[in-house]
Biopython code that builds the backbone (N, CA, C, O; Angstrom):
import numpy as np
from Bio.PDB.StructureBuilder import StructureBuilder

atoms = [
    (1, "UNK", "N", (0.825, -1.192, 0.000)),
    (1, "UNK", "CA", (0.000, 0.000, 0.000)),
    (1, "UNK", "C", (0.872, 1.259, 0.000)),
    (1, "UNK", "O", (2.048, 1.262, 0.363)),
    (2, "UNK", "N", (0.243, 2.254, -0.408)),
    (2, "UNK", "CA", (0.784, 3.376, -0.188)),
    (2, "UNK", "C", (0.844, 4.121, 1.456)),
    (2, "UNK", "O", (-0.108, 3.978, 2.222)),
    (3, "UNK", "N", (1.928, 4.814, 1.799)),
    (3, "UNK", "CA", (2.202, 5.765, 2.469)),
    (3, "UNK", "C", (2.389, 6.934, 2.400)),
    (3, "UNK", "O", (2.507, 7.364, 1.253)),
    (4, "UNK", "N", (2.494, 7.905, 3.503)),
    (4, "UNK", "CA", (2.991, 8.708, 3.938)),
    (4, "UNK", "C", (4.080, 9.590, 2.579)),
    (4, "UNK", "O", (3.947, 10.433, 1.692)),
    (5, "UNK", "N", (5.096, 8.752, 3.154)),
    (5, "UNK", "CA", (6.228, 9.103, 2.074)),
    (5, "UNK", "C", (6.225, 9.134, 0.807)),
    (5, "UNK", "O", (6.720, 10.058, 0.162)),
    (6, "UNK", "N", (5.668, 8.125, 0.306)),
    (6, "UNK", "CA", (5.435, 7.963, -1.061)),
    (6, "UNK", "C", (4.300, 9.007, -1.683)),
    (6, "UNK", "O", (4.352, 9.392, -2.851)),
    (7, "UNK", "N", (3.483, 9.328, -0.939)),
    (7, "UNK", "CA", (2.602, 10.699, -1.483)),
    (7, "UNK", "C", (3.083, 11.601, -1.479)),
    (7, "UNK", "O", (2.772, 12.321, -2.427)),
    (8, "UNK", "N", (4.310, 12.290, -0.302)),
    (8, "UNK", "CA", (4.745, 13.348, -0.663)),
    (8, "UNK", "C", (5.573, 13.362, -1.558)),
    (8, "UNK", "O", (5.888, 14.511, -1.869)),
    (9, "UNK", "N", (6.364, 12.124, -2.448)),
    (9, "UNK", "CA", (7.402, 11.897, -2.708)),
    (9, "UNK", "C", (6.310, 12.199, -4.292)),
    (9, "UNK", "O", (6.775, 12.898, -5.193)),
    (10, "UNK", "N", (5.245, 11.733, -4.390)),
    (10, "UNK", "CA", (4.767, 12.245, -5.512)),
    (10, "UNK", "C", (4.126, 13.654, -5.601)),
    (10, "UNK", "O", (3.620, 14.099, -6.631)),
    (11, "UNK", "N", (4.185, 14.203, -4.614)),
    (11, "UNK", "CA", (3.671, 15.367, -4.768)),
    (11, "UNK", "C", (4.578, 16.368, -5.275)),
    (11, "UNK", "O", (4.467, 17.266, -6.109)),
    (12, "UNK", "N", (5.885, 15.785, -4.231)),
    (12, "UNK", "CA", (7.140, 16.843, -5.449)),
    (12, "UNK", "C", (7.462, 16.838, -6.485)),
    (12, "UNK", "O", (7.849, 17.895, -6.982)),
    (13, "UNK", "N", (7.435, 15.577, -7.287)),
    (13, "UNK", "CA", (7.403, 15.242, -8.810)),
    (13, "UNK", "C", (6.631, 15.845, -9.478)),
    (13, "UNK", "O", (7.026, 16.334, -10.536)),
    (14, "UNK", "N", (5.153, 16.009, -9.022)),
    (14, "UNK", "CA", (4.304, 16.862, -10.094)),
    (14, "UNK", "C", (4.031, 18.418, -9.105)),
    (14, "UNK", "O", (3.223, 19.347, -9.133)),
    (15, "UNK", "N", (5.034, 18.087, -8.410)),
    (15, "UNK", "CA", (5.424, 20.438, -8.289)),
    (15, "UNK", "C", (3.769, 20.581, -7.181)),
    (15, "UNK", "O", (3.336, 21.731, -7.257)),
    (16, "UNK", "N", (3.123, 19.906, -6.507)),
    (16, "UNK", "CA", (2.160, 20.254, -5.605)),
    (16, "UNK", "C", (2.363, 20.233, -4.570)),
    (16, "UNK", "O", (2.630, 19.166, -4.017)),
    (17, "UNK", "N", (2.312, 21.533, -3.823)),
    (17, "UNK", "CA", (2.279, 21.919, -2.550)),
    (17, "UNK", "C", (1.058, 21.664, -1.910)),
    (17, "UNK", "O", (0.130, 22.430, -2.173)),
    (18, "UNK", "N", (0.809, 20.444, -0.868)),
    (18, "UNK", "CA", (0.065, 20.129, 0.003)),
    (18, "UNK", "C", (0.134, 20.014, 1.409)),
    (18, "UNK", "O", (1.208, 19.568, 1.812)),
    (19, "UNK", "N", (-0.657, 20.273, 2.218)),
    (19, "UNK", "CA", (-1.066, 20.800, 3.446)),
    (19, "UNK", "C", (-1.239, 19.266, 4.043)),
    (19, "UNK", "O", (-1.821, 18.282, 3.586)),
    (20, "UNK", "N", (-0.507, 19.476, 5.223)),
    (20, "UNK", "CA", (-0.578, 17.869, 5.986)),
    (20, "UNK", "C", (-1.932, 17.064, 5.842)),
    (20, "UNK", "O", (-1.941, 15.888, 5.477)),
    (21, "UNK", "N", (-3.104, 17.794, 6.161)),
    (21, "UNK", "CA", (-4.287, 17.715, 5.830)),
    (21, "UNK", "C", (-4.604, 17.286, 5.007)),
    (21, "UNK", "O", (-5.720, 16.782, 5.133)),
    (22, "UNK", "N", (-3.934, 17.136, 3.575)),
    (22, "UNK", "CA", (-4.418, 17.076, 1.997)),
    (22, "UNK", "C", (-3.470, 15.300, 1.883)),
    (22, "UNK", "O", (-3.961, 14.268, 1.427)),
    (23, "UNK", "N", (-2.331, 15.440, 2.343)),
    (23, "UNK", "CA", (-1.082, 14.198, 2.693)),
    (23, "UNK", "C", (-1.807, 13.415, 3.031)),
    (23, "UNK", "O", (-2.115, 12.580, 2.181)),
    (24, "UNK", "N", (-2.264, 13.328, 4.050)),
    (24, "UNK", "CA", (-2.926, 12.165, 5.117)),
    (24, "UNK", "C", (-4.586, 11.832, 4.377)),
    (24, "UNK", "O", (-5.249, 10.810, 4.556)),
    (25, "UNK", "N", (-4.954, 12.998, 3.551)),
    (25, "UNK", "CA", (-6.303, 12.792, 2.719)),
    (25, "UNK", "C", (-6.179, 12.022, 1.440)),
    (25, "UNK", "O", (-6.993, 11.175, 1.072)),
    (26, "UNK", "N", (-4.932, 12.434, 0.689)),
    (26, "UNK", "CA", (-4.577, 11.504, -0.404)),
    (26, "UNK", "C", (-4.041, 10.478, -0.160)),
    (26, "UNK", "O", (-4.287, 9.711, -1.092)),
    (27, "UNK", "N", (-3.164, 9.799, 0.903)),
    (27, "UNK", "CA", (-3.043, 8.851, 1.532)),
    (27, "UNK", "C", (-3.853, 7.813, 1.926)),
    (27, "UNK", "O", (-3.424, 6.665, 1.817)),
    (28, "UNK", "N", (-4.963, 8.024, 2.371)),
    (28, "UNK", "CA", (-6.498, 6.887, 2.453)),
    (28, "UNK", "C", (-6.922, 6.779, 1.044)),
    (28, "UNK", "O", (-6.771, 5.836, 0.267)),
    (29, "UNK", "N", (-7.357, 7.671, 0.906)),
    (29, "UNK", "CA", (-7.503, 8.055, -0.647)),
    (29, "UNK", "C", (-7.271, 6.862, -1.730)),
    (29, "UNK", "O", (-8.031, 6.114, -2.345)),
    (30, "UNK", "N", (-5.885, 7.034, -1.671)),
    (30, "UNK", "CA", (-4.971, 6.033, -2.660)),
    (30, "UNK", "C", (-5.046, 4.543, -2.431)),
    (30, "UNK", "O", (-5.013, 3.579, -3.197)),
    (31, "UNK", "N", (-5.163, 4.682, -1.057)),
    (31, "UNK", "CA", (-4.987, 3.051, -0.238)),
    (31, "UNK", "C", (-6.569, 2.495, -0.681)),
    (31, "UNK", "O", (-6.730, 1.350, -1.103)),
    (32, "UNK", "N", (-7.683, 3.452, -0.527)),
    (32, "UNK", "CA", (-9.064, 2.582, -1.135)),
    (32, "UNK", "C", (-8.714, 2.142, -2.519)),
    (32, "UNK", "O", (-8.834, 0.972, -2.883)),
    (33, "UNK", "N", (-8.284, 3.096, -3.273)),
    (33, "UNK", "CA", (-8.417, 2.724, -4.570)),
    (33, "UNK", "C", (-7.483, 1.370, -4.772)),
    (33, "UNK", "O", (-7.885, 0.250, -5.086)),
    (34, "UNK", "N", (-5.947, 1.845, -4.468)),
    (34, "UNK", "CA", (-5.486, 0.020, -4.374)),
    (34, "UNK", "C", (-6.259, -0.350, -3.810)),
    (34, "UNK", "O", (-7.043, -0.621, -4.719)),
    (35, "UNK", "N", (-6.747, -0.620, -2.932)),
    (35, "UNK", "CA", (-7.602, -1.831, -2.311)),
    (35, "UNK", "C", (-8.382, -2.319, -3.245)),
    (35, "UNK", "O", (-8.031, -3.395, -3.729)),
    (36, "UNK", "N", (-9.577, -1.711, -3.730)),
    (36, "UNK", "CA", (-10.375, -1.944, -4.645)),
    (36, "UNK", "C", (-9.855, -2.491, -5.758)),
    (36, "UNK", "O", (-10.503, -3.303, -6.419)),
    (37, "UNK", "N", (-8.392, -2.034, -6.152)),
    (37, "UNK", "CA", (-8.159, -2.810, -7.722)),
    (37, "UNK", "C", (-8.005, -4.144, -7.342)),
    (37, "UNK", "O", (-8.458, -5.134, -7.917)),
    (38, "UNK", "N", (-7.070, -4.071, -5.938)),
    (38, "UNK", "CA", (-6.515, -5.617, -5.339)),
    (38, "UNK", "C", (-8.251, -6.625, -5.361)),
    (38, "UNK", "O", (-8.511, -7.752, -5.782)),
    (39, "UNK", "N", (-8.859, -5.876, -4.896)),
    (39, "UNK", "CA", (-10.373, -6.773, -4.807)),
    (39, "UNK", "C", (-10.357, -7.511, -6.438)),
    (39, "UNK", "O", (-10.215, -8.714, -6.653)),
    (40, "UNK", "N", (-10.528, -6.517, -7.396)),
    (40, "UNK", "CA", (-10.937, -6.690, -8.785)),
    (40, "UNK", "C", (-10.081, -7.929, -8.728)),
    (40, "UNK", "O", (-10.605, -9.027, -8.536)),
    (41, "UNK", "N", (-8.767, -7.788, -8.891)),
    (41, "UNK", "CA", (-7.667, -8.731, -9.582)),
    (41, "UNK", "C", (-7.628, -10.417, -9.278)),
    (41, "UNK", "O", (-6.975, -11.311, -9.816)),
    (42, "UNK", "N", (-9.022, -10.442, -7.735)),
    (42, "UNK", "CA", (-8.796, -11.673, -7.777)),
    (42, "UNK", "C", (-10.223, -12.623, -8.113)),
    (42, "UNK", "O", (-10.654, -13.716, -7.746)),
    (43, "UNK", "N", (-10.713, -11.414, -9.122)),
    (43, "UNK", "CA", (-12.241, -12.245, -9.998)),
    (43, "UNK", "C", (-11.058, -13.098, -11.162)),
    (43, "UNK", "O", (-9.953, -12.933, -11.678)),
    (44, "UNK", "N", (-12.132, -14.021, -11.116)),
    (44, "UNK", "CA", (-11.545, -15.064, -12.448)),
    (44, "UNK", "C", (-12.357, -14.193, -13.725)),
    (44, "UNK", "O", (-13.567, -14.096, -13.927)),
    (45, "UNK", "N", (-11.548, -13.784, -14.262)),
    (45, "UNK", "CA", (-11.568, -13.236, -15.712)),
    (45, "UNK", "C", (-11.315, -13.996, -16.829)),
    (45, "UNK", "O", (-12.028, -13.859, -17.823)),
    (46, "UNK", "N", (-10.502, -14.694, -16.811)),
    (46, "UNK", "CA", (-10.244, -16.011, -17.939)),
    (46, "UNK", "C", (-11.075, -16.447, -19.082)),
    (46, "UNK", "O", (-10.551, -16.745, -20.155)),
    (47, "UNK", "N", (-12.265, -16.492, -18.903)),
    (47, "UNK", "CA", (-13.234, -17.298, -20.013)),
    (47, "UNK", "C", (-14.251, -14.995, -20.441)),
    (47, "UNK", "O", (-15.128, -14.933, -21.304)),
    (48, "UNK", "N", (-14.022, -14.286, -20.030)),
    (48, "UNK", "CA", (-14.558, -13.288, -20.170)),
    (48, "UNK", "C", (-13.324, -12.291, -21.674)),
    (48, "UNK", "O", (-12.135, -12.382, -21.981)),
    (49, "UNK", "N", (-14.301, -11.597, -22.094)),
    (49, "UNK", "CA", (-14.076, -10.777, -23.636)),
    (49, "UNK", "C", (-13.663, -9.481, -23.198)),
    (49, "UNK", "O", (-14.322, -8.844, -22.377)),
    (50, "UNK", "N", (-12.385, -8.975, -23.814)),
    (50, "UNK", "CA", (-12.643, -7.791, -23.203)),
    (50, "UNK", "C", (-13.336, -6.408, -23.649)),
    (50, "UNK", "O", (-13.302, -6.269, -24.872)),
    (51, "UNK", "N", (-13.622, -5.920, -23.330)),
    (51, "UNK", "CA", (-14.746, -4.753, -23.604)),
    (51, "UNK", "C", (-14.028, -3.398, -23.534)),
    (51, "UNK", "O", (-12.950, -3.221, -22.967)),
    (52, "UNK", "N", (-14.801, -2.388, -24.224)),
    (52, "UNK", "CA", (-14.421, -0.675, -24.273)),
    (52, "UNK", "C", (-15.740, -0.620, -23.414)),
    (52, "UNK", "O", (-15.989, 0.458, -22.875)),
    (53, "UNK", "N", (-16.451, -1.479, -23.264)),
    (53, "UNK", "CA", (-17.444, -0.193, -22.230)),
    (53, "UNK", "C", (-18.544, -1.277, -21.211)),
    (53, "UNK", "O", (-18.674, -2.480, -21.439)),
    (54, "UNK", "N", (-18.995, -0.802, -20.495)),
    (54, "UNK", "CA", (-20.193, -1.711, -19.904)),
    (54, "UNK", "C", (-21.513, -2.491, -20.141)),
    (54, "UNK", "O", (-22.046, -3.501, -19.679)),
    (55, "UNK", "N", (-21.835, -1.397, -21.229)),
    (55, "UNK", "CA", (-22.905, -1.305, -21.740)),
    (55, "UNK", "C", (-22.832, -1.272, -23.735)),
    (55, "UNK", "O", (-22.203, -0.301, -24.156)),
    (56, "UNK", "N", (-23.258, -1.976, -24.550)),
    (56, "UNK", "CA", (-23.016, -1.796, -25.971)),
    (56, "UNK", "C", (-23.974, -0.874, -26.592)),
    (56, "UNK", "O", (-25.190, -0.991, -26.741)),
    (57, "UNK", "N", (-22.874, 0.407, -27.042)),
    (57, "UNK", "CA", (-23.877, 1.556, -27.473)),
    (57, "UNK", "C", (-23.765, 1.672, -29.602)),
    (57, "UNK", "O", (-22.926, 1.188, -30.362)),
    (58, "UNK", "N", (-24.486, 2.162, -29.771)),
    (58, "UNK", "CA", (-24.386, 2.204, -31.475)),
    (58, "UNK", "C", (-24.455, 3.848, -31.997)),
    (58, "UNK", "O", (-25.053, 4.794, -31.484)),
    (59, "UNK", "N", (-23.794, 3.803, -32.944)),
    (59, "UNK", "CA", (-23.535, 5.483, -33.029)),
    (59, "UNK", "C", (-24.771, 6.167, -33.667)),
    (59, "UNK", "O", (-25.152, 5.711, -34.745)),
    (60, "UNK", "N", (-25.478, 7.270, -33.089)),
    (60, "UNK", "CA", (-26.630, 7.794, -33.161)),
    (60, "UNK", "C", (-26.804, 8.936, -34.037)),
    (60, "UNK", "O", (-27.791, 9.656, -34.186)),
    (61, "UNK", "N", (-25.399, 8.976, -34.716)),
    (61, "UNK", "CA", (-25.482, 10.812, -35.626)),
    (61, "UNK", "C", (-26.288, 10.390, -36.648)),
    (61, "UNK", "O", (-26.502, 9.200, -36.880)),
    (62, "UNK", "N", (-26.619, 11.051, -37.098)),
    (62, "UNK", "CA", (-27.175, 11.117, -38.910)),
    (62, "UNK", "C", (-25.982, 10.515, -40.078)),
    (62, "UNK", "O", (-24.804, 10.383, -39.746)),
    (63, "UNK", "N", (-26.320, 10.289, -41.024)),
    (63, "UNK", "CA", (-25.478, 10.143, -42.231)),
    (63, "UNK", "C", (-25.548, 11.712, -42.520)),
    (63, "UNK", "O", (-26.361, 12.630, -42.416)),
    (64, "UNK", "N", (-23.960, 11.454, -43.031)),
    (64, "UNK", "CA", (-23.930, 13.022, -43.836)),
    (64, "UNK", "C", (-24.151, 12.780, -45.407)),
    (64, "UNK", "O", (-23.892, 11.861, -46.184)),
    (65, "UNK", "N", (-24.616, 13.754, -45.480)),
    (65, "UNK", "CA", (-25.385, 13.672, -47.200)),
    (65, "UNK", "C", (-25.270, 15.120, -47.420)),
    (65, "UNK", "O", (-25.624, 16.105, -46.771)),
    (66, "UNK", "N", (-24.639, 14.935, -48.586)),
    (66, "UNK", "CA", (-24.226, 16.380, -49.336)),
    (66, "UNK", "C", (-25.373, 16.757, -50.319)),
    (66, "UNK", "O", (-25.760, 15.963, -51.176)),
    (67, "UNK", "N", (-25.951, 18.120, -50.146)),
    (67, "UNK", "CA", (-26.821, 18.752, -50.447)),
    (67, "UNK", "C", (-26.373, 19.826, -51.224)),
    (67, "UNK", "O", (-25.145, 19.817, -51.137)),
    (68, "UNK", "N", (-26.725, 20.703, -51.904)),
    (68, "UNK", "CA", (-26.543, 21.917, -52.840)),
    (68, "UNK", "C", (-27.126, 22.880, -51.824)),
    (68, "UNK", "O", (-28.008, 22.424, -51.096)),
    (69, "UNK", "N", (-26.744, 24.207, -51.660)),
    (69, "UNK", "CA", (-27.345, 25.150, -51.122)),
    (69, "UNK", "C", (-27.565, 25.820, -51.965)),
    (69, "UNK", "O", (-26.659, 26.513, -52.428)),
    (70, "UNK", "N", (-29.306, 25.886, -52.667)),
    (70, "UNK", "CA", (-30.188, 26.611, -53.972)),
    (70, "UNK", "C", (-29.607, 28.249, -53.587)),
    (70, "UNK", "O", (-28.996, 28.790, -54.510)),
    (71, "UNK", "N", (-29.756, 29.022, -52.346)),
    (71, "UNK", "CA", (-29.905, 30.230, -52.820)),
    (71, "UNK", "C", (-28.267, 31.183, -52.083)),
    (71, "UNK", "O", (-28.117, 31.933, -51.118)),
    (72, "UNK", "N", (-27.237, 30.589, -53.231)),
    (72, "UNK", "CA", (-25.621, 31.174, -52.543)),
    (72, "UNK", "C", (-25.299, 32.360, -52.454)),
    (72, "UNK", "O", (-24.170, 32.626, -52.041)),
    (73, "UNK", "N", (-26.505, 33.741, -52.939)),
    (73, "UNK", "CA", (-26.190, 34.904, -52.830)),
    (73, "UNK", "C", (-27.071, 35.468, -51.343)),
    (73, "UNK", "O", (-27.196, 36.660, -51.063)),
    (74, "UNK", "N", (-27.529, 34.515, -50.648)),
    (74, "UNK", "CA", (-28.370, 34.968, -49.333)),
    (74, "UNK", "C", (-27.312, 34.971, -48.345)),
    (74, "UNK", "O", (-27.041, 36.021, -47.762)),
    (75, "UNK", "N", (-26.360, 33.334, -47.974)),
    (75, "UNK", "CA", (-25.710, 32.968, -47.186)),
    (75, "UNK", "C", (-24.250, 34.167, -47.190)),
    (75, "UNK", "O", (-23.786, 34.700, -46.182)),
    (76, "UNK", "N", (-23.781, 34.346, -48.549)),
    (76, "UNK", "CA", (-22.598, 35.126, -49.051)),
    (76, "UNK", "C", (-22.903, 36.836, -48.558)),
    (76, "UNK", "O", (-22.233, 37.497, -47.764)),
    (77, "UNK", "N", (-24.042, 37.230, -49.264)),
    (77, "UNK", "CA", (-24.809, 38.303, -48.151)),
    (77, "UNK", "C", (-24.408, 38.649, -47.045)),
    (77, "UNK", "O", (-23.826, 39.718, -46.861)),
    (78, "UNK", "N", (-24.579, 38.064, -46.417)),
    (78, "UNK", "CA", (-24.081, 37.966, -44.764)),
    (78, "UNK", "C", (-22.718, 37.752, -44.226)),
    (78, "UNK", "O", (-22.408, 37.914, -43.046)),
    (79, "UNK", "N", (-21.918, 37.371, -45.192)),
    (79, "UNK", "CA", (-20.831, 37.240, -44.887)),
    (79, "UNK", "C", (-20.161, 38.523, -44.277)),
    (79, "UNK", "O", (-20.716, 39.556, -44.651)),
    (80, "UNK", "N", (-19.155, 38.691, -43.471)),
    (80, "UNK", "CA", (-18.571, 39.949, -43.229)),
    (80, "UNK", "C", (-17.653, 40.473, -44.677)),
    (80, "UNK", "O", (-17.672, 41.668, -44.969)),
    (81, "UNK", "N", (-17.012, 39.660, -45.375)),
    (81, "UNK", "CA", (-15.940, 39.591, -46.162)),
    (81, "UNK", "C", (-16.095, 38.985, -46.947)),
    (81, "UNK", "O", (-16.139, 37.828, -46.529)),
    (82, "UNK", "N", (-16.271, 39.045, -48.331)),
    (82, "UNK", "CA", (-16.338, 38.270, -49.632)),
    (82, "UNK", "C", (-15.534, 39.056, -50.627)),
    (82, "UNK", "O", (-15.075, 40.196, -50.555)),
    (83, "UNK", "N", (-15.486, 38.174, -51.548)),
    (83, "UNK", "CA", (-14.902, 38.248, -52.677)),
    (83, "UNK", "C", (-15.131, 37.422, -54.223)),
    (83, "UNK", "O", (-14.817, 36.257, -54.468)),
    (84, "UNK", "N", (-15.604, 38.154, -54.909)),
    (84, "UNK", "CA", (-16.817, 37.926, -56.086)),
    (84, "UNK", "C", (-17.705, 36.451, -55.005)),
    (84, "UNK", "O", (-18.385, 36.713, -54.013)),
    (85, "UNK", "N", (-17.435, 34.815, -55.581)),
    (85, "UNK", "CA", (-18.836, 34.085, -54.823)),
    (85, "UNK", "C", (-17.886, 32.947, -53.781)),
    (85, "UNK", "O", (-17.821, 31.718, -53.789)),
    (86, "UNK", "N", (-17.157, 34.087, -52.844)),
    (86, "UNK", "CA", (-16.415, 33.085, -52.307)),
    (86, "UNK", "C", (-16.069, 33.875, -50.639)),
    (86, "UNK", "O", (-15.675, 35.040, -50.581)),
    (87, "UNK", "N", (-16.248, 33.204, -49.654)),
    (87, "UNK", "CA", (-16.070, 34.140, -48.487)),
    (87, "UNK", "C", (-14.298, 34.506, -48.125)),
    (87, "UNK", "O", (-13.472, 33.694, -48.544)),
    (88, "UNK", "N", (-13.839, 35.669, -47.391)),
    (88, "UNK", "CA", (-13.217, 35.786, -47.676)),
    (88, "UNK", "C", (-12.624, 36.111, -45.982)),
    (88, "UNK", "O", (-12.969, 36.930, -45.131)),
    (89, "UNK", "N", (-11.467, 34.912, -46.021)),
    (89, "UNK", "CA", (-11.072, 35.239, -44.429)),
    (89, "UNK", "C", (-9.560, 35.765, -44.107)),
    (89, "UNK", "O", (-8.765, 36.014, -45.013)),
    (90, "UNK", "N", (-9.244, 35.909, -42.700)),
    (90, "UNK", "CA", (-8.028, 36.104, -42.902)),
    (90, "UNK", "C", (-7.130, 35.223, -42.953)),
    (90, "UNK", "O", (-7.401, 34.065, -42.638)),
    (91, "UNK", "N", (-5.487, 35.697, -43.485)),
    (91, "UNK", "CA", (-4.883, 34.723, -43.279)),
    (91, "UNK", "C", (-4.491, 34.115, -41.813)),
    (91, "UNK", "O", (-4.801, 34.770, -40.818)),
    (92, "UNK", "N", (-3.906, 33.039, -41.693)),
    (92, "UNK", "CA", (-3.611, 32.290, -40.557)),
    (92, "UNK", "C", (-2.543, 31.719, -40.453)),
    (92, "UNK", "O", (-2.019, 31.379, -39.393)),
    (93, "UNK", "N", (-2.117, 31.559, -41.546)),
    (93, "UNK", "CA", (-0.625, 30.334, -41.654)),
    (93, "UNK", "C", (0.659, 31.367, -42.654)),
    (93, "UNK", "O", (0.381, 31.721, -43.800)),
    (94, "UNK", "N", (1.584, 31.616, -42.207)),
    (94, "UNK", "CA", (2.563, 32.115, -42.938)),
    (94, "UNK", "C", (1.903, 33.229, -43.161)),
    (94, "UNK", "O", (0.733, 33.499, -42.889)),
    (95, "UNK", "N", (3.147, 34.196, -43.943)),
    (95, "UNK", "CA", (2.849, 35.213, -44.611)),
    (95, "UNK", "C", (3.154, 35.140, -46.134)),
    (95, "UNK", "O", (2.891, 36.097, -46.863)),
]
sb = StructureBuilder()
sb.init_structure("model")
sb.init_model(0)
sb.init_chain("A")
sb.init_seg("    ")
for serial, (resi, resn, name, xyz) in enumerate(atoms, 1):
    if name == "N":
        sb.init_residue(resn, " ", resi, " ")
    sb.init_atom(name, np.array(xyz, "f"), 0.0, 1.0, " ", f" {name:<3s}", serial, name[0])
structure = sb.get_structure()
């Protein structure tokens, strides 16, 4: 299990300043969670598939289907910036 030492010893590695209070809080903390994996590790898994998720979900977007937009001088209209039938932005990459 984890200790004491070993939490602060990670706390300096990732540069966090913690309050004895926070030490001794991430300390239980850590020790449930090992505990809990230690629980997991001793189900027989062997004859089981492994999975991305709990539950089997199916993807819900629409098909994309390319359409014509009939009226291109309404949308262009509105544009802030055009140029003859084409919008017109700034640059971004290089000069």
């Amino acid at each position: 299990m984890i200790d004491l030492e070993q939490v602060r010893k990670v706390a300096l590695l990732a540069r966090l300043e913690l309050t004895d209070a926070e030490e001794q809080q991430f300390t239980e903390q850590l020790n449930g969670i090992l505990g809990y994996v230690e629980q997991l590790s001793e189900l027989n898994t062997e004859n089981i598939e492994p999975t991305t998720r709990a539950i089997e979900l199916s993807n819900i977007t629409r098909q994309d289907a390319l359409e014509p937009f009939e009226d291109r001088e309404s949308i262009l209209g509105i544009s802030p910036d055009r140029e003859d039938d084409f919008f017109k932005v700034p640059k971004i990459l290089g000069s």
